[in-house]
C-alpha positions in Angstrom: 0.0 0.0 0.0 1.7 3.4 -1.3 1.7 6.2 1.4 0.4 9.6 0.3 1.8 12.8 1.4 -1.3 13.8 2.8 -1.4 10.4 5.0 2.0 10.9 6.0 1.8 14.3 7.0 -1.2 14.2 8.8 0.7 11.2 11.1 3.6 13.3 11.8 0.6 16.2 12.6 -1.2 13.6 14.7 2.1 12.9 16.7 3.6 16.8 17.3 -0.1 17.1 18.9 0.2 13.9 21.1 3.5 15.3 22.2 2.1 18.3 23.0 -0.5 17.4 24.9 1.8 14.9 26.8 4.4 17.6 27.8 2.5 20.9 27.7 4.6 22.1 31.0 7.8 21.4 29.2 7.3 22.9 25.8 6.9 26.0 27.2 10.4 25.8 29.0 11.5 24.4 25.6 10.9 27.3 23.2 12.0 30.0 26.0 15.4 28.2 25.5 15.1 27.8 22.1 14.3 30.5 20.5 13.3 29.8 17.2 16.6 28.1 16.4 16.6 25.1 14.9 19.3 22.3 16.0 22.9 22.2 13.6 23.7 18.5 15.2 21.8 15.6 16.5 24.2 15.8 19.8 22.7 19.8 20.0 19.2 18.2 19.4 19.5 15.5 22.2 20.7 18.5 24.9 17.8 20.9 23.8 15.5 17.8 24.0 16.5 16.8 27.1 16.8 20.9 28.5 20.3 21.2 29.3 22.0 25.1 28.0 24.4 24.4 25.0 27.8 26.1 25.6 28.8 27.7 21.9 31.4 29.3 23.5 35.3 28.8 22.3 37.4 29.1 25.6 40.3 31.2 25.8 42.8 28.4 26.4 41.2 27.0 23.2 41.6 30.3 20.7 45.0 30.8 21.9 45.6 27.7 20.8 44.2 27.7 17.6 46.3 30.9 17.1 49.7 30.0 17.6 49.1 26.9 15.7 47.5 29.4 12.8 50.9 31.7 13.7 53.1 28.2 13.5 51.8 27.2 10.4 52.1 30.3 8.8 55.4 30.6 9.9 56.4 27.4 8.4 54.7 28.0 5.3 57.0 31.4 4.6 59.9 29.7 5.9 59.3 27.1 3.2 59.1 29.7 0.0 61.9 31.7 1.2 64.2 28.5 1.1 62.6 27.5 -2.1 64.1 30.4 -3.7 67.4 30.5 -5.4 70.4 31.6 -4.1 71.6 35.3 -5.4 75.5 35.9 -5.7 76.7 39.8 -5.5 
């Protein structure tokens, strides 16, 4: 038996309003936190579905980091063409 897209939309409808009814109290807390946004990651849907806060945040250990290696790499990089060139006599 073929499913239509007006059977399977209105079982997807059917279950957001069973949900809703189930946890009216907690999808109120729910949209407070999120805002409109929808999830990037199924790890970021699990914590908004389960109500923990998501820390976006880098940390500053973390960007100094990611700096000096950005630095270090760069570094190398224009060590490596300033060797590459030849060697000028006077």
């Amino acid at each position: 038996m073929a499913v239509t897209r007006a059977a399977a939309r209105a079982k997807v409808q059917e279950e957001v309003a069973g949900k809703g009814e189930q946890n009216n109290g907690e999808a109120q807390k729910d949209s407070s936190t999120m805002s409109g946004k929808l999830p990037k990651t199924l790890a970021e849907s699990k914590l908004l579905n389960e109500g923990k806060e998501l820390d976006t945040h880098l940390r500053t250990r973390t960007a100094v980091l990611l700096l000096v290696l950005i630095f270090a790499s760069s570094l190398a990089a224009l060590g490596f063409v300033y060797l590459s060139f030849p060697h000028l006599e006077k």
